[in-house]
C-alpha positions in Angstrom: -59.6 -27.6 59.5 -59.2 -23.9 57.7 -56.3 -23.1 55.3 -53.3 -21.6 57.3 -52.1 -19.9 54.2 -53.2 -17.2 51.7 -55.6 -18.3 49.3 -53.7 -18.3 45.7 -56.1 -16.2 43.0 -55.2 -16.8 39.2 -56.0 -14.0 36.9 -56.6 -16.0 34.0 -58.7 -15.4 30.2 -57.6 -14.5 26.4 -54.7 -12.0 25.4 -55.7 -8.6 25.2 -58.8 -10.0 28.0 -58.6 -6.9 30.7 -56.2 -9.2 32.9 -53.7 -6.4 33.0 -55.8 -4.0 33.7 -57.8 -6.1 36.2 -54.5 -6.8 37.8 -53.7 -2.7 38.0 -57.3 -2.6 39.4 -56.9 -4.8 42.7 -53.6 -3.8 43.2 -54.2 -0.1 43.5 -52.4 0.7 39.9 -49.3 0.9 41.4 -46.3 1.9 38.5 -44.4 -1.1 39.0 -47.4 -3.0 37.6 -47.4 -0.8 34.8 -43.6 -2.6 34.1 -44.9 -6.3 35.1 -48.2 -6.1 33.3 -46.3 -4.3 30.0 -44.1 -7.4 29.2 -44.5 -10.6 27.8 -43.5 -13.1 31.2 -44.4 -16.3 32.6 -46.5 -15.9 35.8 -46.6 -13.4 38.3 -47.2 -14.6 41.5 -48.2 -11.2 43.7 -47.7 -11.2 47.6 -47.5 -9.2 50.4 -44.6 -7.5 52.0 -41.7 -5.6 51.6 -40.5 -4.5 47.7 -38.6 -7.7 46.6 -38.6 -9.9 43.5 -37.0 -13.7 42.9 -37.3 -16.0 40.1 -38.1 -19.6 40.4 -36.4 -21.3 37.8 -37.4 -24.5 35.9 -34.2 -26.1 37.2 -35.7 -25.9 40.5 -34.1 -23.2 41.9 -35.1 -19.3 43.0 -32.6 -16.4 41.8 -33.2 -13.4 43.0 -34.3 -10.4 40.1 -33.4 -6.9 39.9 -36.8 -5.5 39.2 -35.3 -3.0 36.4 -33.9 -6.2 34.7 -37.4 -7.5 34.5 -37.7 -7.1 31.2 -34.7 -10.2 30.3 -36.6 -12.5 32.1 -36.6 -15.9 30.1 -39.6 -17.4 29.3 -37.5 -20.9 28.1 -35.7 -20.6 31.6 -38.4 -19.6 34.3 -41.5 -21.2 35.7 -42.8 -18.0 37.4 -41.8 -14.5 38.6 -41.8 -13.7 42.4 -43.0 -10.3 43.3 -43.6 -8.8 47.0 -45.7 -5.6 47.1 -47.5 -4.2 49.5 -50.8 -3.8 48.1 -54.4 -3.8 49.7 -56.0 -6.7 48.1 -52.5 -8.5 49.1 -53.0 -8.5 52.8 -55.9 -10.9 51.7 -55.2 -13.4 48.9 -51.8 -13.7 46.4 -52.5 -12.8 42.7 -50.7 -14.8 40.1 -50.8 -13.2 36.6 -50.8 -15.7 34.3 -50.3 -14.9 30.4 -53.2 -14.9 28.1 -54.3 -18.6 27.1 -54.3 -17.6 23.4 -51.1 -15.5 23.3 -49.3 -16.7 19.8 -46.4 -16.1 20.9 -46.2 -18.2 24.1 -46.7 -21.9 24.3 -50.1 -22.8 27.3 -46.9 -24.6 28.7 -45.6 -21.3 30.3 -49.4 -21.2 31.9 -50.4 -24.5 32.4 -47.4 -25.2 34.7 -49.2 -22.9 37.5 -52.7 -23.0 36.7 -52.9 -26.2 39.6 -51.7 -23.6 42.3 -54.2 -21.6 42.0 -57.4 -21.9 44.1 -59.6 -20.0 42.3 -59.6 -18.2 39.2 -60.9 -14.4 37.3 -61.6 -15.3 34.1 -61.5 -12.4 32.0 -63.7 -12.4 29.1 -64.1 -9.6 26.4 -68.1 -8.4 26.4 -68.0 -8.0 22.3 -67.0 -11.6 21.7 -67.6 -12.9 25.0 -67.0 -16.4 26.4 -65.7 -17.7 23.0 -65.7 -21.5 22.5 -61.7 -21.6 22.8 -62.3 -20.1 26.3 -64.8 -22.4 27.3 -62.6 -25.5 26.0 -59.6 -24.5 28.0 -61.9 -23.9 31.3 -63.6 -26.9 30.5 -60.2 -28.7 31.8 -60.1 -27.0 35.0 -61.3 -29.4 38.4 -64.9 -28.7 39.3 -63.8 -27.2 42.9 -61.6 -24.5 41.7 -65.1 -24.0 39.2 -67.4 -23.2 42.5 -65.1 -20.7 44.0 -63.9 -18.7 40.4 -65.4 -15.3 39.1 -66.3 -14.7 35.1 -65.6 -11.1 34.2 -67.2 -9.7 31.4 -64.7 -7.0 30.5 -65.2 -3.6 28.6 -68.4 -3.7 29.1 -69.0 -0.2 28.1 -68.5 -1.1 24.9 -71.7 -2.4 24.1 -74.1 0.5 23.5 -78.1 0.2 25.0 -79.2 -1.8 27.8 -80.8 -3.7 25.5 -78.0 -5.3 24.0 -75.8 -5.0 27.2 -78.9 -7.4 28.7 -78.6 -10.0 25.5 -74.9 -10.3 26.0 -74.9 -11.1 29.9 -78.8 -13.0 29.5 -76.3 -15.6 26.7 -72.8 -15.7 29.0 -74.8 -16.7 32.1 -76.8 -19.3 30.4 -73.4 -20.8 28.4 -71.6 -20.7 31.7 -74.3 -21.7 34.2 -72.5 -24.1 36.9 -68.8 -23.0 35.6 -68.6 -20.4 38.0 -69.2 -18.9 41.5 -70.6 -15.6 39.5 -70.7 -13.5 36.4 -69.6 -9.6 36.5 -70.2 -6.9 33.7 -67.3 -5.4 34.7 -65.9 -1.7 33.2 -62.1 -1.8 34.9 -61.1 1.4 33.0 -63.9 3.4 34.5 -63.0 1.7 38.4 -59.0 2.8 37.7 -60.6 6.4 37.0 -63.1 6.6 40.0 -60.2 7.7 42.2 -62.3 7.9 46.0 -65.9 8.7 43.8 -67.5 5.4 45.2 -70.6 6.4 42.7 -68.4 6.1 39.8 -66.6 2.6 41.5 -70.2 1.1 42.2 -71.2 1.9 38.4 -68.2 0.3 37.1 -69.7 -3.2 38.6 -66.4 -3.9 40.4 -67.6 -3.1 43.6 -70.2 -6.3 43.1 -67.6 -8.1 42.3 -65.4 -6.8 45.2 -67.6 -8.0 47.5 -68.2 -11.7 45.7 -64.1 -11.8 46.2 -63.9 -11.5 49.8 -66.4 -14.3 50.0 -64.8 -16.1 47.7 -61.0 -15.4 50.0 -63.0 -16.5 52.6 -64.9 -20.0 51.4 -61.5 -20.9 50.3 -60.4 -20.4 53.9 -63.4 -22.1 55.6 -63.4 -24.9 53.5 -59.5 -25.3 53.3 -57.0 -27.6 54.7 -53.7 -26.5 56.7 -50.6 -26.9 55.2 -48.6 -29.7 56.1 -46.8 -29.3 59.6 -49.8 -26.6 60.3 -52.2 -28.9 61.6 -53.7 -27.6 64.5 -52.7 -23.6 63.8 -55.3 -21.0 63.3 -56.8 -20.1 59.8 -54.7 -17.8 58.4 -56.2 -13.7 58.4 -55.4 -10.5 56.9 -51.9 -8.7 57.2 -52.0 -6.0 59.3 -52.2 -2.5 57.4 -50.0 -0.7 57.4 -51.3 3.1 56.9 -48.7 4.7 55.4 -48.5 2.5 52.7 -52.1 0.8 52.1 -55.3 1.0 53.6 -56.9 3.9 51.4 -58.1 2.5 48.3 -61.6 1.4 48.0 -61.6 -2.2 48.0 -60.0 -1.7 51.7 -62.8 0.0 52.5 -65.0 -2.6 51.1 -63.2 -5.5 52.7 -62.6 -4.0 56.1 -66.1 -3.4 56.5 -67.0 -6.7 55.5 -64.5 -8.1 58.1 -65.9 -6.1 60.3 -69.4 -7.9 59.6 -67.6 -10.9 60.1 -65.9 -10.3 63.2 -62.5 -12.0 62.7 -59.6 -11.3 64.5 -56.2 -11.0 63.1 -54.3 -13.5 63.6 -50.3 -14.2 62.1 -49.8 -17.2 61.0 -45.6 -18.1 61.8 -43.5 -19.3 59.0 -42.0 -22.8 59.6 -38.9 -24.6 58.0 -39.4 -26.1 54.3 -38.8 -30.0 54.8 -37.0 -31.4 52.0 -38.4 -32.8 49.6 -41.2 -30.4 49.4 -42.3 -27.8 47.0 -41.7 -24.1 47.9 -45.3 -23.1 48.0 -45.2 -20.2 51.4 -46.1 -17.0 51.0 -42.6 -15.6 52.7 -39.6 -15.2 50.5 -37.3 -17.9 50.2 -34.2 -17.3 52.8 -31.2 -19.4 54.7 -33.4 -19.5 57.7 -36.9 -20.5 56.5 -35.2 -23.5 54.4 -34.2 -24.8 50.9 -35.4 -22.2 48.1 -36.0 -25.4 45.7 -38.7 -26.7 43.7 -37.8 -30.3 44.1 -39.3 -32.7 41.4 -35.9 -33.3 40.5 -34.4 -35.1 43.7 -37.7 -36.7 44.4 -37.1 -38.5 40.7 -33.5 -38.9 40.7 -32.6 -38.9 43.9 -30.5 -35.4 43.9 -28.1 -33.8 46.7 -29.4 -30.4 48.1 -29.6 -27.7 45.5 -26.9 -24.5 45.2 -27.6 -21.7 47.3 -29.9 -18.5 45.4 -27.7 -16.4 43.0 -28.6 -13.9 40.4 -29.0 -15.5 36.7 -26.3 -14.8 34.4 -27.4 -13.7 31.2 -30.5 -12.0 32.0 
């Protein structure tokens, strides 16, 4: 049976990788990542819809977030940040932007919390020190499933001067990651955020390659997936419809709608259901009265707790 929801993509590697910029590169550069990606916060978890932003507290509970107060988030207080966006590569997959696995200032507790979410990852790896032995011990953790369907970006990869040199450095990353991952991209993200609508200057940047490897990666994840629970029986879940005004122009919509096209799939909505209790908050849809409990509930399922308080704002951010 196919997944009936959104395929979860972690953006994942060292601080100061290319994730940021990566992130700005799928989602069109829009300025409010320019905010997100320009502080130090737990996870962003990116989906599609209307402007709106909630925290999900590690007490369990979502409060909803002022996006100009984005900067107070707590790091001590929150599991992840909550962001709806309509964005291109959204209508597909949800991003979550995790903080850089070496960052001194942030314990792999703030990561490591949401790295199981995630069905597949882009790994970000510097090209003038690439695929450094701390990388490779922290991805050396990760199941070998989410391994099969995750990306290796070699970032910056302008930086290294002569084709001779630029062919050493992938010749050694392949060979010291061969079976760790789907694919390896030299990747220059800086050159794709300049190419504007020049689809030379996108192709020679090497995300277009990769472009294309993500939409068959969204869609092995969906193939091979398993409906949510209470979903058995529904239709694999497809594309948001675009909607023109607002997405739709950017080149990796050109790239994927053509490939959908090749593949010929309908789009089909998949309807939200009611949260049971007891279960983690995992849809795609912002929390709400109607859809069910906004809770992440480890806590009653250990100690046996009432219902959680209704979403408010968090005092003191």
């Amino acid at each position: 049976m196919p997944l009936t929801r959104k395929p979860r993509i972690a953006i994942m590697g060292e601080f100061s990788s290319g994730k940021s910029t990566l992130c700005n590169v799928l989602m069109g550069a829009r300025p409010l990542l320019e905010k997100v990606t320009a502080t130090q916060l737990p996870p962003v978890w990116l989906s599609y819809g209307p402007d709106d932003a909630y925290t999900m507290g590690l007490d369990g509970h979502a409060y909803d977030l002022d996006l100009a107060e984005l900067e107070q988030v707590s790091l001590e207080t929150t599991e992840h940040v909550r962001i709806f966006m309509k964005s291109d590569i959204l209508r597909y997959c949800d991003l979550i932007d995790m903080p850089g696995i070496s960052d001194p200032s942030m314990s792999s507790e703030v990561w490591e919390r949401m790295a199981h979410l995630a069905d597949a990852v882009l790994w970000c790896t510097h090209a003038t020190q690439a695929w450094r032995q701390s990388e490779s011990g922290v991805w050396s953790t990760f199941p070998q499933e989410m391994r099969q369907n995750s990306l290796l970006l070699v970032t910056r990869f302008d930086k290294i001067v002569g084709d001779s040199d630029r062919a050493k450095v992938l010749k050694r990353v392949k060979q010291e990651t061969d079976g760790l991952f789907a694919d390896v991209f030299p990747v220059s993200l800086l050159q794709a955020m300049r190419a504007g609508d020049d689809e030379t200057k996108w192709q020679e940047s090497g995300v277009d390659a990769f472009t294309q490897a993500l939409f068959d990666v969204i869609h092995r994840i969906i193939d091979a997936g398993h409906p949510e629970p209470g979903d058995e029986g529904k239709s694999a879940i497809q594309p948001d419809p675009a909607d023109e005004t607002e997405v739709g122009q950017s080149l990796i919509a050109r790239t994927f709608e053509r490939l959908t096209v090749i593949r010929n799939t309908p789009v089909v909505k998949v309807l939200p259901r009611r949260v049971a209790a007891g279960e983690r908050l995992l849809r795609t849809e912002r929390p709400s009265g109607e859809t069910g409990p906004a809770n992440v509930t480890f806590s009653d399922q250990l100690m046996g707790g009432s219902d959680p308080a209704p979403m408010s704002r968090l005092k003191g951010f």
